[in-house]
N, C-alpha and C positions, 0 to 999 in steps of 0.2 A: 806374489805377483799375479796380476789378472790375467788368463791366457788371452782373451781376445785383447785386451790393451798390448800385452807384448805382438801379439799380431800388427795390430797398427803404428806401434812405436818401433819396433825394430826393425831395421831393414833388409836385415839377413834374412826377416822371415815372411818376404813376400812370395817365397816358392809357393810357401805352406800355404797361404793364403789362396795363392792361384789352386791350389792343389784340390783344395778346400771348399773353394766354388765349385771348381768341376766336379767333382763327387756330391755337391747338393744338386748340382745343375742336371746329371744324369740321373740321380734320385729320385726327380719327377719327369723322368723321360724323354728330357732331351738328349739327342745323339750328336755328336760331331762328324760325325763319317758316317757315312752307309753301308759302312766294310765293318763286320762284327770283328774282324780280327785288330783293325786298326783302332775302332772303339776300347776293346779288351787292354790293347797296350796304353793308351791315352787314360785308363781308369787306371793301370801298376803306376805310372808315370804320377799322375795325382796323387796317391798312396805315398808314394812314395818319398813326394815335395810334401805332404803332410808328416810324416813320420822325419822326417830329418828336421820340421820346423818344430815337434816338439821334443825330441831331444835335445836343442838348441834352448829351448824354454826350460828346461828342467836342470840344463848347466847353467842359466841363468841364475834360476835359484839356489844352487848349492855354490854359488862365485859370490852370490848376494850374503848368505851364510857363515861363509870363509871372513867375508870382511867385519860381521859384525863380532864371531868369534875370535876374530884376532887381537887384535889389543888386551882381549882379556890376559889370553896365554902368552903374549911378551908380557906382562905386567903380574905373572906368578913367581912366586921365591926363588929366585936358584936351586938347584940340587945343593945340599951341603949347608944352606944359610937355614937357618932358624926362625921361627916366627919369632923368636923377643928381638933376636938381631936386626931384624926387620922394622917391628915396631921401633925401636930404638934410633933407626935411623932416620926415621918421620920426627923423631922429636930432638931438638938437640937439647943437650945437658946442660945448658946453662938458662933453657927457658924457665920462667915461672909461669904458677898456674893462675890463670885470673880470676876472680871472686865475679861470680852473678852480677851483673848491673842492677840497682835499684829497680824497684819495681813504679819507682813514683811516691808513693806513699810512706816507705821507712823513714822516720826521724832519728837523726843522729844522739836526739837526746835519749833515745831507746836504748842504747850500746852506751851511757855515761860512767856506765860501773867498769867499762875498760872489756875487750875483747876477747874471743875466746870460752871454753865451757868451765864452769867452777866446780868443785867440788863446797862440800858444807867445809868443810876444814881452811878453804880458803876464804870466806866469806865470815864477815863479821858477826850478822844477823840475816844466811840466808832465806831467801821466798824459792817455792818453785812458782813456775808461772802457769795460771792455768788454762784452762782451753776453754774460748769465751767465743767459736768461733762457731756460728751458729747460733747465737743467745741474741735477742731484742736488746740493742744496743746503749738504751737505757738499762736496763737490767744489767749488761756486762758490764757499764763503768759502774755501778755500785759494787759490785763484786770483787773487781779491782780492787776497790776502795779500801775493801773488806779485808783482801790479801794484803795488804800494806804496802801497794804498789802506786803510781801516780799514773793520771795515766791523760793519756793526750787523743781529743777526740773531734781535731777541730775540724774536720772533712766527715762528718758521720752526721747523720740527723737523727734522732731519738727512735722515731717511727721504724728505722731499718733493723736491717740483719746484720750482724759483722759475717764479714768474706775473707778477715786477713786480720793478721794480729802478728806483731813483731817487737820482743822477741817471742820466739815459738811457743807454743806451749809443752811445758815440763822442762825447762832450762831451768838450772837454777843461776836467780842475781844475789843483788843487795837489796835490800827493805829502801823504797824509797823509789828504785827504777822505773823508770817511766814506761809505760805499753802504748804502744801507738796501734788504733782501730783502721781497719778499713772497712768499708758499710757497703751495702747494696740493698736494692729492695724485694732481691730474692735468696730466700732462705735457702741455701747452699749445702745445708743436711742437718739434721737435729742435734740440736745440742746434748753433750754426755752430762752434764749438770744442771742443776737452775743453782740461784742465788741461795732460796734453803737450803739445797743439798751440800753447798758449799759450806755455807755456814755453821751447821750442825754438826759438819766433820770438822771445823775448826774449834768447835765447840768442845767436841770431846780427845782433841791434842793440848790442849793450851794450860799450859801448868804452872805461868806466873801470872802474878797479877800486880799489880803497884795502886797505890794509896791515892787519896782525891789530894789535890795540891793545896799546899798550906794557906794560899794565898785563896781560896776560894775559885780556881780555874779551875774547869771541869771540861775534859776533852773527851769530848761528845759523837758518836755516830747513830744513827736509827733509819730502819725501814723507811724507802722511798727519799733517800737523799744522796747525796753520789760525791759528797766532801765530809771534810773532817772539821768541825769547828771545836776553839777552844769558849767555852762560855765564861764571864764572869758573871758568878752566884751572887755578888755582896752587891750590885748595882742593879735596879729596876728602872724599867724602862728601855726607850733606847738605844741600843747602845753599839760600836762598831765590833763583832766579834774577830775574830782571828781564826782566818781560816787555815790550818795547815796543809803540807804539800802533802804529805802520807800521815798513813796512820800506825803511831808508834807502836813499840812493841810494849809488851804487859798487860795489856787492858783487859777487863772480862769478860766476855764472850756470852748476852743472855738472849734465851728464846723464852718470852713473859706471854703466858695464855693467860685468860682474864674471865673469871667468874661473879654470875652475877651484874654484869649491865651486857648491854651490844656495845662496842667496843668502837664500832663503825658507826654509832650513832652518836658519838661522845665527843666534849673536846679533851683529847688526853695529855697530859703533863708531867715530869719529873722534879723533884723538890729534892736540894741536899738536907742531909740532917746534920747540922751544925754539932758539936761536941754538947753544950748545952743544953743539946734535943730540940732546939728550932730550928723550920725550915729556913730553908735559903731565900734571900729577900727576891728572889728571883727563879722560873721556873722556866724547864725545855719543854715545847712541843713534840710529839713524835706523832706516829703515824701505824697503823694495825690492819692486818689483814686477818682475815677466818678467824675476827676476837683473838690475837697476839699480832706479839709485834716482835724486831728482834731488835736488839743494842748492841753497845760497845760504849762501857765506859769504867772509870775505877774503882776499886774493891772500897765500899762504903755503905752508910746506912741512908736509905733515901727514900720519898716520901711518893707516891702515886697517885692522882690525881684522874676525877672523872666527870667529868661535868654536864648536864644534856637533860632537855624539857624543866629548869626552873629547880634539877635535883643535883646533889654532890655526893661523890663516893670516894673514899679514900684507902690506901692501904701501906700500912709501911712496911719494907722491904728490905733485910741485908745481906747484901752482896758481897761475897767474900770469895767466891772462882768461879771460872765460867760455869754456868746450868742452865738446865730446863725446869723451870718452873712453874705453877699454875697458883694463882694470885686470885682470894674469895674477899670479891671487893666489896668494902660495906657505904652503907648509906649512911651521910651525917643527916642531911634535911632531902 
């Protein structure tokens, strides 16, 4: 409390106040009497309506004190009661506890595998999920892709950052679970992987692999594509692929470096090699960075294609588990 405010706001302490002047008022010389004895008592007198108006102000604040420590101290435990007895009584036993409100952005198709944390033992073919949050947005849904997860990215623009990814990362689901992205255009912390580092460690766990389909379908992934197509090899031209939702399990896992052209200056292709040892009437596109490029596709014999200024380069290839490979591409013309 401000003493001059309690001066003017309380009325008990207008002694103090008269007191108060007259001790300035004699300060600079003025006397009230001509009688030095009469002056002398008229100064105790002032002293003394100042000293009781600031005792009056100092019980002020310790009454002001009292009030705001009070509630504290009726609102402490009992003697004898318990702090859990205590807690216990704020919550009654029959509450539940409520889950987080959505944050906006989670989709229910992310939780499709059913609720709760898995173990591998419970899971048919589990994924863990990984942590894509910080990664260039494009980049994280290839990655996805990679993990054999689907993933949903319809609120994200390429150009951004993921801010949010649900479910978490390191859960484990089912092969197939949907990841929903949330984006922003500010990078939120660096990301623990890129799409190689991912790849490469998938590279070197992956112990099955399965066969090209009898039928000449070939289920196709490559660098710079962010879906899983199945191709059909025996039709040229045109034609409507099928795209699937995830990317199945067994396939081979290759990182293909390339000797011998620019790679980036190429147009590059993949050729099945039919039983016969012909190519496939039909050929995939892919795409190479730093001259290689990475796949996903099944354990077979396949032809590589390179084409660029008016020259062709080929090289056959068989793929039989996932690896790292370097490919010394030759010149036909």
């Amino acid at each position: 409390m401000n003493f001059f405010k309690f001066l003017m706001d309380d009325t008990s302490a207008i002694g103090g106040m008269i007191g108060f002047i007259i001790l300035v008022a004699e300060g600079f010389g003025f006397k009230i009497s001509k009688n030095k004895t009469m002056n002398l008592l008229i100064s105790l007198f002032a002293v003394g309506l100042l000293a009781l108006s600031v005792g009056m102000y100092f019980k002020d604040i310790t009454d002001e004190k009292e009030e705001i420590l009070g509630p504290v101290v009726s609102s402490s435990i009992p003697d004898g009661a318990s702090s859990e007895s205590s807690a216990n009584s704020e919550t009654p036993k029959d509450s539940t506890t409520r889950e987080p409100e959505s944050s906006g952005w989670e989709d229910s198709s992310s939780s499709s595998q059913g609720e709760g944390v898995f173990t591998k033992a419970e899971l048919e073919d589990p994924v863990e999920i990984p942590d894509i949050v910080g990664m260039n947005v494009y980049e994280a849904r290839q990655l996805l892709t990679v993990a054999g997860l689907q993933v949903d990215s319809t609120n994200t623009l390429d150009d951004a950052y993921v801010c949010g990814q649900s479910p978490e990362a390191g859960e484990l689901v089912e092969r197939g679970t949907t990841v929903v992205m949330k984006s922003s255009q500010e990078q939120v912390k660096m990301p623990q992987q890129t799409l190689n580092d991912y790849f490469m460690s998938a590279m070197k766990t992956n112990e099955t692999s399965v066969k090209m389909d009898q039928e000449g379908e070939l289920v196709f992934w490559s660098l710079y594509t962010t879906v899983v197509k199945k191709y059909n090899l025996n039709e040229a031209g045109d034609q409507e692929d099928k795209n699937l939702n995830y990317l199945p399990k067994g396939l081979c896992f290759m990182k293909i470096s390339f000797n011998g052209v620019i790679a980036s200056d190429m147009q590059m292709s993949i050729y099945y090699l039919n039983s016969d040892g012909n190519e496939s009437v039909r050929g995939i596109g892919f795409g190479t960075e730093n001259n290689a490029t990475l796949m996903i596709l099944p354990e077979g014999r396949y032809m590589i294609h390179a084409f660029g200024n008016g020259h062709q380069w080929k090289k056959e290839v068989t793929i039989e588990r996932s690896d790292n490979i370097m490919l010394q591409m030759e010149q036909e013309y």
